[in-house]
TORGUKOL-983037 format. One record per residue (C-alpha): x, z, y. Coordinates in steps of 0.25 Angstrom, whole numbers, padded with zeros to 4 digits, always signed. Last residue first. Layout:
BEGIN
XZY;...
END
This chain:
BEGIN
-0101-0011-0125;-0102+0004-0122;-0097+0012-0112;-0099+0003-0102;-0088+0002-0089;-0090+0001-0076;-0084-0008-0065;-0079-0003-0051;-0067-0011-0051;-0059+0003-0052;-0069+0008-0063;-0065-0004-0071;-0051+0000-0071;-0056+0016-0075;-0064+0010-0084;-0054+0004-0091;-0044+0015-0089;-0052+0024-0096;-0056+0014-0107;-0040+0012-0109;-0038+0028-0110;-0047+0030-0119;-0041+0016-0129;-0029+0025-0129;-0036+0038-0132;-0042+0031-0145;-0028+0024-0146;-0022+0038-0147;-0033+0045-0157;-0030+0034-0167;-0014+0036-0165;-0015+0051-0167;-0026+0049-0178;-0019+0040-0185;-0026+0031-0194;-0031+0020-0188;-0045+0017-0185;-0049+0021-0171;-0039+0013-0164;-0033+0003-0173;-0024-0008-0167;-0025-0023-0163;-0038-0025-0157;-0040-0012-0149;-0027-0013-0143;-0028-0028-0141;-0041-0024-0134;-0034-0012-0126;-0024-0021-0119;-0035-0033-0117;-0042-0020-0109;-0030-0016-0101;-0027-0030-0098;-0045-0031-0091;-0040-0019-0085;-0029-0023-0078;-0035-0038-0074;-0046-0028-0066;-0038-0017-0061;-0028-0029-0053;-0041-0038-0052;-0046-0025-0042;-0036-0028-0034;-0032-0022-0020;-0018-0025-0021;-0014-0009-0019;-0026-0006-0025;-0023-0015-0038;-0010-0010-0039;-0012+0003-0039;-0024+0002-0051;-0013-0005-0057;-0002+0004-0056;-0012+0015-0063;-0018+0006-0074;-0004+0001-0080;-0001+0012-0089;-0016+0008-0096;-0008-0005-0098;+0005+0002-0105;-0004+0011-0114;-0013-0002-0119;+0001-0009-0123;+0007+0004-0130;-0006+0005-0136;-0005-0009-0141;+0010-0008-0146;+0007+0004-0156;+0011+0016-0148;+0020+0027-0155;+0021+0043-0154;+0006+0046-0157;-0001+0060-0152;-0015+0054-0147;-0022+0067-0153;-0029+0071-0139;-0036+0058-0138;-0048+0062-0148;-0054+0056-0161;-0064+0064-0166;-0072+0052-0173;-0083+0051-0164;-0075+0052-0151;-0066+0040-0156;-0080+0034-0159;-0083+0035-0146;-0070+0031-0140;-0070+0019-0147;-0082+0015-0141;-0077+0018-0129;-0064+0010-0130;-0075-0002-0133;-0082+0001-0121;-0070-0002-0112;-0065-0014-0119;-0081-0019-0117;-0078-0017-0101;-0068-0024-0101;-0073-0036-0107;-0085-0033-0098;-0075-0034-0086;-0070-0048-0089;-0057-0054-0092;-0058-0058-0107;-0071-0056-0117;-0084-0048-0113;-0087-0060-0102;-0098-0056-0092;-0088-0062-0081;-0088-0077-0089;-0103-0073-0088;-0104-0069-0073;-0093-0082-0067;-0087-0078-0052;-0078-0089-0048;-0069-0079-0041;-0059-0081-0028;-0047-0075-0030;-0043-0064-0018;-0048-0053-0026;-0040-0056-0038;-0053-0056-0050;-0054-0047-0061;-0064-0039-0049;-0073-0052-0050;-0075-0052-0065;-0074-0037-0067;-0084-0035-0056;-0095-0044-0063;-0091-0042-0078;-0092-0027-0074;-0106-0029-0066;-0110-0036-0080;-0106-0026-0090;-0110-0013-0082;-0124-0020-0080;-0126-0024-0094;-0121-0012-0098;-0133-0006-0092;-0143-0013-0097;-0135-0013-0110;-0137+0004-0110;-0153+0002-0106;-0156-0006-0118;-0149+0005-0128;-0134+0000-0133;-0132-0005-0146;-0127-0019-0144;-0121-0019-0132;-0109-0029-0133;-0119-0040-0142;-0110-0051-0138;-0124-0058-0133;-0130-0047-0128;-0117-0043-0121;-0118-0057-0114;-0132-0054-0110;-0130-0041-0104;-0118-0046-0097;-0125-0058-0090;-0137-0048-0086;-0128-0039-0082;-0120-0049-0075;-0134-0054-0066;-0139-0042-0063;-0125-0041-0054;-0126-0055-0050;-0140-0053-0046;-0136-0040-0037;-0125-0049-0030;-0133-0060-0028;-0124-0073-0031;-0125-0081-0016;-0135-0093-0015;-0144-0089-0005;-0141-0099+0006;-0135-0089+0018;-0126-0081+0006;-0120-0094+0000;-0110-0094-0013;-0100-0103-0018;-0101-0111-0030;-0110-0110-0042;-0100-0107-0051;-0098-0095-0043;-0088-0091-0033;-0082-0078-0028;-0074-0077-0015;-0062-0072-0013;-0056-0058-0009;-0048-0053+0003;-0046-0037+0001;-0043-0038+0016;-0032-0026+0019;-0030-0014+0029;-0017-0004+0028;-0010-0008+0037;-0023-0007+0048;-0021+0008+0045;-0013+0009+0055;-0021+0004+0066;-0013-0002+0079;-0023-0011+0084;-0014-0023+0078;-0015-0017+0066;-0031-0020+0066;-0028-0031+0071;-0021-0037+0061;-0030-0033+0050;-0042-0039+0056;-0032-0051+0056;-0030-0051+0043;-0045-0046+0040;-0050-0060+0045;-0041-0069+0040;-0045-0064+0026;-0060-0065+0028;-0062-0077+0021;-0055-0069+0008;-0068-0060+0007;-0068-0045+0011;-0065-0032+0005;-0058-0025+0016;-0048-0015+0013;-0044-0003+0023;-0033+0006+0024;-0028+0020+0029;-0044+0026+0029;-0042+0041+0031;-0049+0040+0044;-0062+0033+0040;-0072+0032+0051;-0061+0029+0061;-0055+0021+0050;-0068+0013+0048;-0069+0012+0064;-0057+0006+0064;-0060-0006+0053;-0073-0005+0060;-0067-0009+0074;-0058-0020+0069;-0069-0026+0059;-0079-0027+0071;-0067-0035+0081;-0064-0043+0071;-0079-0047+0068;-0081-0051+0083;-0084-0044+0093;-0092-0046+0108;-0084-0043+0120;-0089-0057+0126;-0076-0064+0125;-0075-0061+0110;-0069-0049+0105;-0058-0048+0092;-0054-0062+0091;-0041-0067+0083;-0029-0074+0089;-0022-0080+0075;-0016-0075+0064;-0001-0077+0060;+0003-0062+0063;+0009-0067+0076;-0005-0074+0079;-0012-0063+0078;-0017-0062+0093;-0028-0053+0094;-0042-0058+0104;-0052-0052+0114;-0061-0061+0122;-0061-0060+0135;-0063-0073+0139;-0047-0074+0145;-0043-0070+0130;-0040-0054+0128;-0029-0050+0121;-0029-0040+0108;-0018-0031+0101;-0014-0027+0116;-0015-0013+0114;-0027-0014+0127;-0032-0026+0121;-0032-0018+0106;-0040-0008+0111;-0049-0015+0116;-0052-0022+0104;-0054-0010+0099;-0065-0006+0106;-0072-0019+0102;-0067-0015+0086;-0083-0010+0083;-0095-0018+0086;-0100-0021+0073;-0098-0009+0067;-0111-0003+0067;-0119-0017+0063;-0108-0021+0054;-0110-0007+0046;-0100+0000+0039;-0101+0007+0026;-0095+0020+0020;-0091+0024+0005;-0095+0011-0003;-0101+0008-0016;-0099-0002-0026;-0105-0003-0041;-0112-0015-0042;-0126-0012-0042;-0124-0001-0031;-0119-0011-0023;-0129-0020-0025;-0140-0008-0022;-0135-0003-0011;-0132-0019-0006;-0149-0020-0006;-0150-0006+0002;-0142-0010+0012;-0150-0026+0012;-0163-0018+0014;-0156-0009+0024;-0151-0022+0032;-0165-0026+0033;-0171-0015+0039;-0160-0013+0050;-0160-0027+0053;-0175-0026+0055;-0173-0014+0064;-0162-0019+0072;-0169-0031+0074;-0185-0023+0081;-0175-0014+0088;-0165-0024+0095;-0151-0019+0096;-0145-0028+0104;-0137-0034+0094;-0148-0032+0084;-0156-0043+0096;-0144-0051+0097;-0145-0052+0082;-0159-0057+0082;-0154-0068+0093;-0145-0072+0083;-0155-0072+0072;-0165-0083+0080;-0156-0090+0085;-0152-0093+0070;-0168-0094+0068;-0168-0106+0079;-0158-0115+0073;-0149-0117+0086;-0135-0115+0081;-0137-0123+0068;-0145-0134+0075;-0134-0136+0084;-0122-0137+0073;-0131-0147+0065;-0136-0155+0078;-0149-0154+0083;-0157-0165+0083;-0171-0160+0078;-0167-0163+0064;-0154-0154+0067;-0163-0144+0071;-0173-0144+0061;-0162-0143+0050;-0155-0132+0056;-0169-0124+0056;-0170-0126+0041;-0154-0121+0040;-0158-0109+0048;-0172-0107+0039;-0163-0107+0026;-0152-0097+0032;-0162-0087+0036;-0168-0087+0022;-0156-0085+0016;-0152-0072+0025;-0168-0069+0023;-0165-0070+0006;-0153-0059+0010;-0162-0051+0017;-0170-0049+0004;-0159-0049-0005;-0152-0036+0002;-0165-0028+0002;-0166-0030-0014;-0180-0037-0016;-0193-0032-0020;-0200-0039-0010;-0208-0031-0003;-0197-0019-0006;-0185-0027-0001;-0194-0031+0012;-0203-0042+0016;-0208-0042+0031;-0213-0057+0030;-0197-0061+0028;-0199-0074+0035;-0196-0073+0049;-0190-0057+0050;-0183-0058+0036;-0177-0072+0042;-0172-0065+0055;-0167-0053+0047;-0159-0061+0038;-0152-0068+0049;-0150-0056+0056;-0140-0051+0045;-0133-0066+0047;-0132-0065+0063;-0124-0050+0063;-0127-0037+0057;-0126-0029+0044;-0113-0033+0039;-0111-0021+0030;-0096-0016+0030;-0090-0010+0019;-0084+0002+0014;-0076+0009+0001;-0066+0022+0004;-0056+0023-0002;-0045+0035-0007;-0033+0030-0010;-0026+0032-0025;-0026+0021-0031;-0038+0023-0038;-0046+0021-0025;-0040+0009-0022;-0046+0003-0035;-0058+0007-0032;-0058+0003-0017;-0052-0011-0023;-0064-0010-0034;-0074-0008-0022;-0069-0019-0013;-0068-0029-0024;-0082-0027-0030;-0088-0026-0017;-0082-0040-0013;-0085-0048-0025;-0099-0044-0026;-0100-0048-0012;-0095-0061-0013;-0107-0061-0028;-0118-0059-0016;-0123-0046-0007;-0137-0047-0002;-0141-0055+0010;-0140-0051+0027;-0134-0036+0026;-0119-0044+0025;-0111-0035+0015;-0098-0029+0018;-0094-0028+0002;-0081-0021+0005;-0073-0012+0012;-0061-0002+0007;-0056+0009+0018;-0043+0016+0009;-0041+0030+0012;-0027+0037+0015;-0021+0046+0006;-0027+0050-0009;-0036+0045-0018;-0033+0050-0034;-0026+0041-0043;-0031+0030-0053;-0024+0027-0065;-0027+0039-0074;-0039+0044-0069;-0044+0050-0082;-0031+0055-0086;-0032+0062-0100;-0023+0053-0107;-0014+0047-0094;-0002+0055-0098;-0004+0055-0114;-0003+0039-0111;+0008+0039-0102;+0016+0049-0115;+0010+0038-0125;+0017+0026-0115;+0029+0033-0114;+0031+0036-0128;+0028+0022-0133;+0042+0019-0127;+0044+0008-0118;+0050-0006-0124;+0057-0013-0111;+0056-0027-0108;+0067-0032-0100;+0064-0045-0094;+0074-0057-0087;+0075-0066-0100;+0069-0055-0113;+0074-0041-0112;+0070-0033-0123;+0069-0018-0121;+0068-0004-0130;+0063+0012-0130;+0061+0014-0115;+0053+0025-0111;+0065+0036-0113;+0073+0027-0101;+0086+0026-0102;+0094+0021-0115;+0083+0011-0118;+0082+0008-0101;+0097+0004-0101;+0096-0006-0113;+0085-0012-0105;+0094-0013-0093;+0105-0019-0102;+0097-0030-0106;+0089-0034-0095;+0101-0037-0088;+0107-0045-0100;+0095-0054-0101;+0095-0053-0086;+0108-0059-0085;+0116-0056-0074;+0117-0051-0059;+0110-0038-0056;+0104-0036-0043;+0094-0048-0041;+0096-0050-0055;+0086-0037-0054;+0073-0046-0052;+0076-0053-0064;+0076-0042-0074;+0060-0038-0076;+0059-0026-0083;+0048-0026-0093;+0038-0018-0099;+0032-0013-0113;+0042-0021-0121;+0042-0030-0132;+0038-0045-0129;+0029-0053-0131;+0018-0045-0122;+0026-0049-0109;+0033-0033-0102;+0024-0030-0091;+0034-0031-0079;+0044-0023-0072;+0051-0026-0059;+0062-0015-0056;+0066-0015-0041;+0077-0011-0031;+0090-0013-0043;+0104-0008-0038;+0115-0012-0047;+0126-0006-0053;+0123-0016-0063;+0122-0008-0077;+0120+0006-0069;+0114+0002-0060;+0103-0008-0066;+0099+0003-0075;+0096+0014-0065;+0088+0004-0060;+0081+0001-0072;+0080+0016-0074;+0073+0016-0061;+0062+0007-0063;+0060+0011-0078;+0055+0024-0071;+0047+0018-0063;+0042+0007-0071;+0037+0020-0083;+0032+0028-0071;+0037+0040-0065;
END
């Protein structure tokens, strides 16, 4: 039983015999830093039940607890909040608990599988900084998840048809001279992205033609012969033409094996992918389904719609008049093909942008309509966009933030920055190469990750490459540190067996009570699907350990118990360091 749970009933317990009350609910909090205690019971909640002062109510169930509960040795009630003092006992027998486990806080998968999506890439131009965001947060959350105690199971769906990927392919075929990755030296996925831009500089040329032959703007745009031109192409891959399937099988592979490489770069993988062009026409035998259950109705021109507007919503299509789909229609079929494919999937999250949030409630809604259990258990893990100084950024005009540059790019900004504060002084050439990059992607990830998903980020790479404050190499250098004195720990014959000490000086009692937390945050952080939660705790954890560091002797004090303790204490703080960061999918150096 937990410390809040067994404090949880005894405060009850306390209640009835003092008030012959019935309390429902206990609210604790971390007890404020000026004052004593290790954590708090907040009184106002229970003058719902209890009529008096809550000074005086306090007071007595404090005095209860002292003559209680073992783990409580004193209290303090200050206005409505009873800080209670617990005993260092507790907090040493936690500690030997958790000593020699190296999972601690994380639990083994178990029950039904979680379906996590992200990335979903457009095979037309490389991935950008949207994208960065999106595969960070999607992976971290299947991470995350995983801890939990759920096992996962990580996808996306490419986008690999449709007007925009034979918009590339149309330019390629005009302009491109038959050049390929290996002619030109370029990442598959940049060099169908240049066509994507191309395409989009010769349309606008065109526009201007037509409108200054007297078309108007709106005309000129649907006319302009190289749009015609790739809608007439996509007929053709509709239709299964040989001579366009081949070329979009081509270039689609070059942009496959460019993203391999991205993902590679940034540490994300998947377990299974879907392809557009397979699942494109998927959900129409669903739609009948639902007329005959009476989920859908059918206008006079045969169109196929669902009438939300009980919920609020409004009358959504799900087959035009033709029979032809629509995106609802594709994301109902592959969301039940998924399960088909995936049978002990309960649950599914997609990692999609907040523009998309109308969209996957009524997805959502549909889907229950239909009669799908596991439809309860489905949620949009909505997240804003990311900014830079610059402003706003635009894939069809070339001004998006490369992913692969950004990533090059932090390295380079870390290395620079650690030259300057001289962090790696000492290691060989190849070892700062290579903490570069471990330092840059973690300013990277770190910065977004620290981020609610929902909040829209300015994204700043030096104020990110930061070694002090709220930032991933900060972190990281806390890390290496505790190393360092685990080396020399090690040299000096120090061991964490001999950790047999009685009393706690108040900033290992602080460090203990924040390594306590780990567990119930990692819950929490699944359950709101959160990877700021992990983030925000670990960056704590590390100010915790810096006071520690700061304010007490660990490798220099006499006692050998008490030094052989903090050794094992600050072990234990490294371990869930990089167990945290592991979770965000970020490394951590061994050196600094």
């Amino acid at each position: 039983m937990s410390l809040q749970q067994t404090l949880t009933t005894e405060v009850k317990k306390a209640i009835q015999t003092i008030y012959q009350a019935e309390l429902t609910a206990v609210e604790f909090q971390a007890t404020r830093k000026e004052f004593e205690g290790d954590i708090t019971v907040v009184v106002f909640p229970m003058l719902r039940v209890v009529k008096g002062n809550p000074v005086q109510i306090g007071t007595q169930i404090g005095e209860y607890l002292v003559e209680h509960v073992a783990e409580v040795t004193a209290f303090n009630v200050v206005k409505g909040f009873l800080n209670l003092v617990i005993a260092d006992d507790y907090y040493l027998d936690f500690f030997k608990g958790i000593q020699a486990d190296e999972q601690f806080g994380t639990k083994a998968p178990e029950g039904k599988a979680v379906m996590v999506e992200y990335s979903s890439p457009n095979t037309n131009k490389p991935l950008h900084l949207g994208h960065i965001r999106n595969n960070l947060l999607g992976y971290a959350v299947a991470k995350i998840i995983q801890a939990s105690g759920k096992k996962v199971y990580k996808t996306q769906i490419i986008n690999d048809r449709g007007i925009h990927i034979c918009k590339s392919m149309l330019a390629w075929q005009r302009f491109g001279n038959n050049e390929t990755p290996e002619s030109t030296g370029l990442k598959g996925d940049k060099l169908v992205g240049n066509y994507y831009v191309r395409f989009d500089k010769e349309y606008k040329e065109e526009i201007k033609t037509l409108v200054a032959s007297g078309k108007t703007k709106d005309e000129a745009k649907k006319e302009a012969p190289i749009l015609l031109a790739a809608q007439d192409m996509l007929r053709k891959w509709e239709a299964g033409d040989d001579e366009v399937v081949t070329l979009w099988k081509t270039m689609n592979q070059w942009v496959y094996d460019g993203f391999a490489v991205t993902y590679k770069n940034l540490g994300v993988d998947f377990d299974s992918l879907y392809y557009e062009s397979n699942t494109y026409l998927l959900g129409k035998d669903n739609i009948d389904e639902g007329l005959e259950k009476g989920v859908f109705f059918k206008k006079e021109d045969g169109s196929v719609w669902c009438d939300l507007t009980d919920e609020g919503l409004d009358e959504k299509l799900v087959l035009r008049s033709d029979g032809t789909a629509v995106y609802m229609t594709q994301d109902i079929g592959t969301a039940i093909q998924r399960i088909k494919d995936n049978p002990e999937v309960g649950g599914m999250i997609y990692t999609v942008g907040n523009e998309q949030d109308y969209h996957f409630k009524v997805l959502f809604l549909i889907l229950k309509k239909l009669g799908y259990d596991w439809a309860e258990n489905l949620f949009h893990l909505s997240y804003g966009m990311v900014d830079l100084p610059s402003g706003k950024m635009k894939s069809r005009e070339g001004t998006v933030v490369d992913a692969d540059d950004l990533i090059t790019e932090m390295a380079t900004t870390a290395g620079a920055i650690a030259k300057e504060l001289g962090k790696l002084d000492g290691l060989s050439e190849d070892e700062k190469q290579n903490t570069y990059s471990i330092i840059g992607l973690a300013a990277l990830k770190y910065y977004i990750l620290k981020v609610d998903p929902q909040k829209r980020i300015l994204f700043n790479p030096e104020e990110s490459v930061d070694f002090q404050g709220n930032t991933g190499p900060y972190i990281q250098f806390a890390y290496a540190r505790i190393q360092s004195i685990q080396r020399k720990a090690k040299e000096l014959g120090i061991t964490s067996s001999n950790v047999a000490i009685t009393n706690l000086h108040p900033k290992e009692k602080g460090l203990l009570k924040c390594i306590q937390e780990y567990p119930d945050v990692i819950q929490l952080a699944a359950e709101k699907h959160s990877p700021a939660l992990i983030a925000n705790y670990t960056y704590d954890l590390v100010k915790e350990f810096n006071s520690f560091y700061q304010q007490v002797q660990i490798l220099g004090i006499d006692n050998e118990a008490e030094k052989a303790f903090r050794v094992a204490l600050s072990g234990k703080v490294a371990q869930v360091i990089k167990s945290a960061f592991g979770l965000l999918g970020i490394d951590v150096p061994e050196r600094m």
